[in-house]
C-alpha positions in Angstrom: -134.4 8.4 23.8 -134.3 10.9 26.2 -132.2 14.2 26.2 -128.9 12.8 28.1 -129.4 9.6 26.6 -128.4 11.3 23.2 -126.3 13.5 24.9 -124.0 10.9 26.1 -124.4 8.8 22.8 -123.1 11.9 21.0 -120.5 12.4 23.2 -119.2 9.1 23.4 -118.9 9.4 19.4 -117.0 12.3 19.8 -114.5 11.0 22.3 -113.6 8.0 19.9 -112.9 10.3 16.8 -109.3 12.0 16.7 -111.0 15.4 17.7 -109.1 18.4 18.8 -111.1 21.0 21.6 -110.4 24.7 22.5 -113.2 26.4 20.2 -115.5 27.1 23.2 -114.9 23.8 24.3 -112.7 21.7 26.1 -113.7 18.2 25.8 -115.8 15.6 24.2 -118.9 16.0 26.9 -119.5 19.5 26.5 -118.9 19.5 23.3 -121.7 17.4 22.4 -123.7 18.6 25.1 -123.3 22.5 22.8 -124.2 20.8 19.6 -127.4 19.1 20.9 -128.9 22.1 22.9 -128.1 23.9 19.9 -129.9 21.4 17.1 -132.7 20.8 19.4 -133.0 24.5 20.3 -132.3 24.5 23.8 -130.8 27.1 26.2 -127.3 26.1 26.1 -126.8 26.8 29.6 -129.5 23.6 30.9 -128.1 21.9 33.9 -127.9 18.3 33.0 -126.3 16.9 35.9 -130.3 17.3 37.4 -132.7 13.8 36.8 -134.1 13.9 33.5 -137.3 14.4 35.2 -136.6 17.6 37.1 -134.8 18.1 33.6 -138.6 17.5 32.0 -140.2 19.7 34.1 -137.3 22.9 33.9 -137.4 23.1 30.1 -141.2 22.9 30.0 -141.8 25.7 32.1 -139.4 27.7 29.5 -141.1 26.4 26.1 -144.1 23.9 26.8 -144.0 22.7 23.0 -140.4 21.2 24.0 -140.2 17.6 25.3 -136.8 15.8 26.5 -138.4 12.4 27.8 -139.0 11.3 24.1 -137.0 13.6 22.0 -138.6 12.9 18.2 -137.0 10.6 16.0 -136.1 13.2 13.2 -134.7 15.5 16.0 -132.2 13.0 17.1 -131.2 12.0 13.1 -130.8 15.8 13.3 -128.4 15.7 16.0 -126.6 12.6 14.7 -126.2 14.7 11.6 -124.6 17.1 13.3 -122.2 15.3 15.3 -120.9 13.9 12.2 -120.3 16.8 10.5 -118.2 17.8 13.2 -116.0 14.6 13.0 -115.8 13.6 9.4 -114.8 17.8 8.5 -112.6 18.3 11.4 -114.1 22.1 12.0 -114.8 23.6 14.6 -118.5 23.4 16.3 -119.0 27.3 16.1 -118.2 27.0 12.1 -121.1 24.4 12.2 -123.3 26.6 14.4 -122.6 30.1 12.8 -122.7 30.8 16.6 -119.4 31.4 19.2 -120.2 32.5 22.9 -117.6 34.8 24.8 -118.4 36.0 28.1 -122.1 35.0 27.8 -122.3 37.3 24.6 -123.9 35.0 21.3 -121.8 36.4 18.0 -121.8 35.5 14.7 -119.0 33.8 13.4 -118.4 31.1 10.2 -114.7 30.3 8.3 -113.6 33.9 7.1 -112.6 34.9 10.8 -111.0 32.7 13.9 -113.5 31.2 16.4 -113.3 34.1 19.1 -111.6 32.7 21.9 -109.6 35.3 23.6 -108.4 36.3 27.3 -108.9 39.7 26.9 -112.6 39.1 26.8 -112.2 37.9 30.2 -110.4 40.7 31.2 -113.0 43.2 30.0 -115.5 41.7 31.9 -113.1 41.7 35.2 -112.4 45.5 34.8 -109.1 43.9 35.2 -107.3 46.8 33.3 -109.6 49.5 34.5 -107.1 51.2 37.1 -104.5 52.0 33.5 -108.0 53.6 32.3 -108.7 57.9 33.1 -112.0 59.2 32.6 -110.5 61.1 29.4 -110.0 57.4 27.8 -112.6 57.3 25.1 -111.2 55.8 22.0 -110.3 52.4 22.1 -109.0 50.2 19.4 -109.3 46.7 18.9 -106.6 45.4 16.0 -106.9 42.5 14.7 -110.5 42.4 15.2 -111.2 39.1 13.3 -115.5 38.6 13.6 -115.6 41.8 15.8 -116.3 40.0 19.7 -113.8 42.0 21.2 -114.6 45.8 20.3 -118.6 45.0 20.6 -117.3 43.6 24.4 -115.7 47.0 25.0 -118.6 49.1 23.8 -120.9 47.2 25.9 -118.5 47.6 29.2 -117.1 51.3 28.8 -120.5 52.7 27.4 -118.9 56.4 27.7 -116.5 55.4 24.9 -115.9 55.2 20.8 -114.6 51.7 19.2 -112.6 51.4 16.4 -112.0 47.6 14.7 -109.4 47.0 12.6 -108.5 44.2 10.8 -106.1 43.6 7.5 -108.9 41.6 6.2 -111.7 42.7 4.1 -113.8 39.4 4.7 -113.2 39.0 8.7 -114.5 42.9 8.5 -117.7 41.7 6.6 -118.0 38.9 9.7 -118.0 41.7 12.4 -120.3 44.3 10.6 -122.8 41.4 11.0 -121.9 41.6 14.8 -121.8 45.4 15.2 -125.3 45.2 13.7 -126.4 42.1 15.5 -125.4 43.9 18.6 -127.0 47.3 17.7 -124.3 49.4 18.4 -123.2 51.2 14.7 -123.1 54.3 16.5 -120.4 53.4 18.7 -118.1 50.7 16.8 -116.5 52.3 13.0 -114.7 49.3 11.1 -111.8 49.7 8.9 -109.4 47.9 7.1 -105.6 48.1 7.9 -102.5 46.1 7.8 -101.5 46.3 11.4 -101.6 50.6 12.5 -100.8 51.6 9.0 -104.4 52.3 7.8 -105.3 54.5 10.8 -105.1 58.2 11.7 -106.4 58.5 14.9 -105.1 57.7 18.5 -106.1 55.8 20.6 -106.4 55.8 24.9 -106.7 52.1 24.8 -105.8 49.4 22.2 -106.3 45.4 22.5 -105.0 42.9 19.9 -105.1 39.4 19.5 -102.8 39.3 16.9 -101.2 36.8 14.8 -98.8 35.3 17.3 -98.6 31.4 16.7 -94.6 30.0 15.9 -93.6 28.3 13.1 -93.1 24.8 14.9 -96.5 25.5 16.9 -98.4 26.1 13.6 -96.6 22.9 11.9 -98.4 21.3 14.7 -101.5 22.3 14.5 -104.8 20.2 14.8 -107.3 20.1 11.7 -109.5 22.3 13.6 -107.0 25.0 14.0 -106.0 24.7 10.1 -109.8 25.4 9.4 -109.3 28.6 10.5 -108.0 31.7 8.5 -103.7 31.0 8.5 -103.7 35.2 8.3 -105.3 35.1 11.9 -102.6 32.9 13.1 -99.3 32.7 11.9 -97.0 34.5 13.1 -93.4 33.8 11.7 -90.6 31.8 12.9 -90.4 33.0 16.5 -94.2 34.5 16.4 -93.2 37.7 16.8 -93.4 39.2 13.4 -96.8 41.2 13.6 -95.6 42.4 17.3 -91.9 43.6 15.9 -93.8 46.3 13.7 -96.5 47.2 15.6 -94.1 48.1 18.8 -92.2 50.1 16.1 -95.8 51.7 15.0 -97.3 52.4 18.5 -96.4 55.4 20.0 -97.7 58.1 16.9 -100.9 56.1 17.7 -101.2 56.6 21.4 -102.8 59.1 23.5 -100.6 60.4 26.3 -100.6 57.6 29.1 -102.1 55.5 26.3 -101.8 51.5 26.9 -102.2 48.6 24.6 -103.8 45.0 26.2 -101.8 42.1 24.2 -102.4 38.6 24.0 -99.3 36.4 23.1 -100.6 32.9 24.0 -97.8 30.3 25.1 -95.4 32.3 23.3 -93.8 33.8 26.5 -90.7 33.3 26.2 -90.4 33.9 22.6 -91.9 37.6 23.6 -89.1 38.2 26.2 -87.0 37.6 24.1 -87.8 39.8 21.2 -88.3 42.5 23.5 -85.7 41.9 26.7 -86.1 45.7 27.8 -89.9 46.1 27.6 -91.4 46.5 31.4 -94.7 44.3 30.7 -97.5 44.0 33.2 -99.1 40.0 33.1 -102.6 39.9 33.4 -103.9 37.3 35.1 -106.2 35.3 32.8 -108.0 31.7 33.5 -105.0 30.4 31.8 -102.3 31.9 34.0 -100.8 35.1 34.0 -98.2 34.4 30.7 -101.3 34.9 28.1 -101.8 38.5 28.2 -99.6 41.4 28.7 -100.2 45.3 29.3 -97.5 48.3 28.6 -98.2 51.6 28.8 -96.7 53.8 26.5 -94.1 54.9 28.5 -93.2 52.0 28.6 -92.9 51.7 24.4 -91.4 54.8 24.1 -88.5 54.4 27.0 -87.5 51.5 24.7 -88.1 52.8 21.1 -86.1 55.6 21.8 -82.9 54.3 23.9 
């Protein structure tokens, strides 16, 4: 069996279980095209749409000892192996891995933080909030900080700047000290344990959180895959707002003159409007539309907090 031979026989094993995507994947096919490379130890970014031949030839000129005409017969149990795993637990591929990608960054990840999936990653690499940003904005904040993705993201795109990472758990923390010092970069990102703003001192010229924002009726919804992951991370109370009510209350003795804070709310939009009717939000425009993250200035928190 060749290498998309077992590609498409994993995949099409996939697509018949009752599988949920949105871990770093969005369907069946490139799911199983992730888990393969990754058993087989591939670069995850191969191009199979090429004949297996040119296919042959590309991956020998990276590792010569590696072979994807005849892939051995204990490689492909391997892969088998792997593939059911995924459908018989119902997790996630990165919890299988130990591996998540954002923006072409490998991190760390396994079931005591969410799989890092979030906008803002995007957004850091666009520069997309850079003109809200002064050469004076050196401390950044990223709350909620689950496995740590986002604040090693920041570090590597403002190099000029300090990092904090806070998260109200002690064993997501653990997760993104193995990233901090994955990444190299202990001198630059401090980690710290805090229930929303309540365990820090400082302030801050930029904060991004991907908080706990997912509504009651969403979460009663919720795939398998989704419920593998830590309910802390996720819930957030009837209307989804709960986390967001205190920390708009908890902001401004936080934040720097012409501070702002990067937010991601998901799909709950509307819910967000209307907890906070008077806020003057900026959307960012994400891959998913411009409804899944949100920018204020603290102007903007303050003009509200105190009228």
């Amino acid at each position: 069996m060749d290498l998309k031979e077992l590609v498409q026989t994993c995949a099409l094993q996939l697509a018949q279980a009752p599988l949920a995507y949105g871990h770093g994947t969005l369907n069946a096919q490139d799911e199983a095209t992730w888990l393969v490379l990754w058993q087989l130890q591939l670069p995850l970014d191969l191009d199979l749409s090429v004949d297996v031949e040119t296919l042959h030839h590309q991956v020998k000129a990276l590792n010569p000892a590696r072979h994807v005409l005849d892939i051995p017969q204990d490689a492909i149990a391997a892969c088998q192996t792997l593939i059911a795993q995924r459908i018989q637990t119902r997790k996630p591929a990165a919890y299988l891995t130990r591996e998540a990608w954002l923006q072409g960054i490998p991190f760390y990840v396994d079931e005591r933080s969410i799989v890092p999936r979030s906008f803002i990653a995007e957004l850091i690499a666009d520069g997309a909030f850079d003109g809200w940003l002064s050469e004076k904005s050196h401390a950044f904040l990223d709350l909620c900080t689950g496995n740590g993705s986002l604040a090693v993201l920041c570090a590597m795109a403002y190099p000029d700047i300090q990092v904090t990472g806070a998260d109200i758990s002690s064993a997501a923390l653990a997760v993104a000290q193995i990233n901090v010092d994955k990444h190299q970069l202990n001198h630059r990102i401090q980690l710290i344990e805090s229930d929303g703003l309540q365990g820090l001192q400082q302030k801050f010229d930029c904060i991004l959180c991907n908080p706990p924002y997912v509504c009651e009726a969403s979460m009663q919804a919720l795939p398998d895959e989704y419920k593998a992951e830590p309910l802390l991370a996720l819930a957030g109370g009837l209307d989804g707002m709960d986390f967001i009510r205190q920390l708009m209350k908890d902001l401004p003795e936080r934040m720097n003159d012409n501070a702002i804070l990067v937010l991601e709310i998901g799909n709950e939009r509307d819910h967000f409007e209307a907890a906070f009717p008077r806020l003057e939000a900026v959307w960012l425009e994400t891959s998913a539309g411009e409804d899944q993250v949100l920018l204020l200035t603290k102007e903007a928190i303050e003009k509200v907090s105190l009228s």
